[in-house]
N, C-alpha and C positions, 0 to 999 in steps of 0.2 A: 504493500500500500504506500503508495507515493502522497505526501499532506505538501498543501501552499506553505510557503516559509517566508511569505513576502512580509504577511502581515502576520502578529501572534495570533493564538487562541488556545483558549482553556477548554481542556475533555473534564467534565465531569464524571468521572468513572465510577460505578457500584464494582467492588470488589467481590461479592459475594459474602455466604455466612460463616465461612474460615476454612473450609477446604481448598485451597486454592485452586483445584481443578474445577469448582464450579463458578468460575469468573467467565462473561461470556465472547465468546470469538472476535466481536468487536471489540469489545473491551483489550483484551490482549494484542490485538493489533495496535493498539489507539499506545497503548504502553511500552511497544517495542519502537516505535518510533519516537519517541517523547527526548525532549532535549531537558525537562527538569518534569521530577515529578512528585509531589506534595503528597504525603502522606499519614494517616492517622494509626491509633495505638491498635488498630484491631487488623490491619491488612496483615496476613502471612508473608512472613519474611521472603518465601520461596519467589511470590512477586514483583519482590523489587529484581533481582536475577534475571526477571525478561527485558530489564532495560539498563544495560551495563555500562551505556556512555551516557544516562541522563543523569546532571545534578539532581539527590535525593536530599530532599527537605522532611526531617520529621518536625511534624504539626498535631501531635498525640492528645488524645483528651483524655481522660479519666473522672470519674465521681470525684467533686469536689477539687478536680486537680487539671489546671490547664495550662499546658505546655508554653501556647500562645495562646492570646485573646482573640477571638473571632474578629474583629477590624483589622488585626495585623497580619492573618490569613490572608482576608482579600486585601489588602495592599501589597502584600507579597504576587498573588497572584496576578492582580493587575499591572505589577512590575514587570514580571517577566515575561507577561503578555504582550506587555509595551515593548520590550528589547529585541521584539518577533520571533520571540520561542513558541515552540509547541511544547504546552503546559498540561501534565495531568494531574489533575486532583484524585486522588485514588480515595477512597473512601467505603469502609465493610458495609456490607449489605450493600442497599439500594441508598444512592444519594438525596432522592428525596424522599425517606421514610424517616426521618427524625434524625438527619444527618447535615440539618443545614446545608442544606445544597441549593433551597430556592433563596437562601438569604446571599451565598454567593452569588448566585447568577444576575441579581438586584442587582449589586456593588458591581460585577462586569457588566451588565447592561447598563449601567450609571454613568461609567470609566468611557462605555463606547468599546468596550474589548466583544471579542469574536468568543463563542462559546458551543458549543456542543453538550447536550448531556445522553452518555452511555449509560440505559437501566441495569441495577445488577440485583442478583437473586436476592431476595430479600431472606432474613433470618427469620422474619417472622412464621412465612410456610415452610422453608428449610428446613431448618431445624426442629420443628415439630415433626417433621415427614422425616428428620432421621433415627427420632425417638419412636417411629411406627403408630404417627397420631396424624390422623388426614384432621387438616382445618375446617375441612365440609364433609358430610356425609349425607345422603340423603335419609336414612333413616334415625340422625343423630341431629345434622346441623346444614339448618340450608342457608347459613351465613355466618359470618366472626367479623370481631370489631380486633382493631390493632391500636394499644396504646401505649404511651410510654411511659415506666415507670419513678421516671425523674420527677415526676410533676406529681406523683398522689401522697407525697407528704408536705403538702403547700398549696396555698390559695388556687385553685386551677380551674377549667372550664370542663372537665367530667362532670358526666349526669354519670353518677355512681348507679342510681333509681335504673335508668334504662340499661348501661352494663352490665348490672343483675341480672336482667332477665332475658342477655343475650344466648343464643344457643352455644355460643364459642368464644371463648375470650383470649387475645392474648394481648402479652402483657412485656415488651423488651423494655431491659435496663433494669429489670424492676425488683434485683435481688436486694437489695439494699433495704429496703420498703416491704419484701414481702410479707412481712407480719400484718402488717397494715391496709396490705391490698387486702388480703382474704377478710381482715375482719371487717375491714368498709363493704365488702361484697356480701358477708352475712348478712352486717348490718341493716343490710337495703332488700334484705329477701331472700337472698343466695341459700337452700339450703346448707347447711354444716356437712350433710355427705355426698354433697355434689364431688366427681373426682377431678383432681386437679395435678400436673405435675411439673417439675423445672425442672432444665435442660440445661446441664452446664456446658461451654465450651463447644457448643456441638459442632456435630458435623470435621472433627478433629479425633487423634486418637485421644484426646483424654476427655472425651463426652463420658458425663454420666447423667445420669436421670433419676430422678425421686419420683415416684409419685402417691398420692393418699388423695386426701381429701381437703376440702376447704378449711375442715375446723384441725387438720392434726398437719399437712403439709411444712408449714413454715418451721414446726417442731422438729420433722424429720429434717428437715434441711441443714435448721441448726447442728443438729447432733450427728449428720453426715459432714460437718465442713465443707460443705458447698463451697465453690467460687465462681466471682462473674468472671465473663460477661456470662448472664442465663437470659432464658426464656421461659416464661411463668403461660402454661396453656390450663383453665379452668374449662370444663364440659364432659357431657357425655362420652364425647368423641375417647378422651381420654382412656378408656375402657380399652378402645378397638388396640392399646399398644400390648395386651394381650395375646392378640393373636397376628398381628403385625409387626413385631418387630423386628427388625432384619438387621441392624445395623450394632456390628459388635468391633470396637475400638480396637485396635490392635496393641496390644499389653494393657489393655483392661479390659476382661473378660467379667468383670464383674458391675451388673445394674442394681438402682433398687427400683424394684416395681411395685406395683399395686396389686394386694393379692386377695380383694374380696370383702377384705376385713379391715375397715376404714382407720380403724386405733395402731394397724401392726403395717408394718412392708417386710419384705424376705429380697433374699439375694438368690439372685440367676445366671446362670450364664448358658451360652447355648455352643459357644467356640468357632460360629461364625467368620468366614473371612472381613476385614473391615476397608473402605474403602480406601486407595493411598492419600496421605494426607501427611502435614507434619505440624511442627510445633505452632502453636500460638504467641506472638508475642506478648511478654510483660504487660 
């Protein structure tokens, strides 16, 4: 793939949900060609490697903890744009699911920079679909909401009321807060043994999975050591990882699942090939 190099432009790139092989074909094109390319705390190492002569800028966010401040992002990017680089922002999951990516594209479209956005797999269905949890079913869920869990310990625009009574709920960012989410979702209706589960790391060899119920999940999580980044999926659906689970990590042969009995989880393993994948970054 041959890009203009007259003028710059920024690719907003979705990295995917941490397997690096599932970033998609434009995507990876758009990165081997890139003269700098910007990137956050969750992209897999393995993808900076497809782009060996581009300046690599980390620009890493973490809870509570940010590397640079979002204004110095895009002025960074609108710089190099300016210098008539081709610029990728590389960014985990999908760039506009809670990635700030339309706040960038404002600031280049402000600046007058050239921009492109490449969609990338989002984690939200990702990674439920590698813990063996479809986000829709038809005899389970004929819809799910996606939200973020930065926002449900602070003034925010959730209707908690209508979340309750979604057929599927997921829930990124949101380990931090899970005690909190579940019992906001009691509080508003959610029955206590609706089943619910979180996905740490997925789609990586060190995914693991809890899953229980509303009223004991965040318990289990605690006393597993859990770590983000996860994915918190509440519903029926949650059941079908019973009988769909396919995805076994390679050197963790061991999940906790949901076994019937909302108060207890057990451990499983089935010895599963796992897909290739590698580390997560810090």
């Amino acid at each position: 793939m041959t890009m203009a190099r007259r003028r710059g432009i920024v690719y907003l790139v979705g990295a995917g949900p941490g397997d690096p092989g599932l970033i998609t074909v434009r995507g990876l094109a758009v990165l081997r060609e890139s003269d700098v390319v910007v990137y956050d705390r969750l992209v897999h190492p393995a993808l900076l490697l497809e782009a060996p002569r581009a300046e690599r800028i980390f620009a890493g966010k973490a809870a509570g903890r940010h590397l640079a401040a979002q204004e110095e992002i895009n002025a960074l990017l609108i710089a190099r744009a300016s210098d008539g680089l081709v610029v990728t922002r590389l960014k985990g999951g999908d760039p506009f699911i809670f990635g700030r990516g339309g706040e960038e594209c404002e600031a280049l479209r402000a600046a007058r920079v050239r921009f492109e956005i490449v969609p990338g797999v989002t984690s939200a269905v990702a990674v439920p679909a590698y813990a063996g949890i479809p986000v829709t079913h038809r005899r389970h869920a004929s819809g799910f909401a996606v939200v973020t869990g930065h926002e449900c310990g602070r003034d925010h625009d959730l209707d908690w009321a209508a979340l309750a009574k979604m057929p599927a709920l997921v829930v990124l960012m949101g380990h931090r807060a899970l005690s909190t989410i579940t019992r906001r979702l009691m509080h508003h209706g959610a029955p206590p043994s609706l089943p619910a589960a979180i996905i740490s790391h997925g789609t990586t060899p060190r995914q693991r999975v809890i899953t229980g119920t509303l009223a004991t999940l965040a318990s289990l999580a605690g006393g597993a050591g859990l770590e983000p980044p996860s994915v918190l999926v509440v519903g029926e659906i949650v059941r079908l990882r019973e009988t769909l689970e396919w995805f076994t990590p390679a050197g963790n042969t061991e999940s906790i699942v949901w076994c019937g009995d909302p108060d207890h989880a057990r451990a499983a393993s089935d010895g599963r090939p796992a897909a290739v994948a590698g580390p997560v970054p810090p």
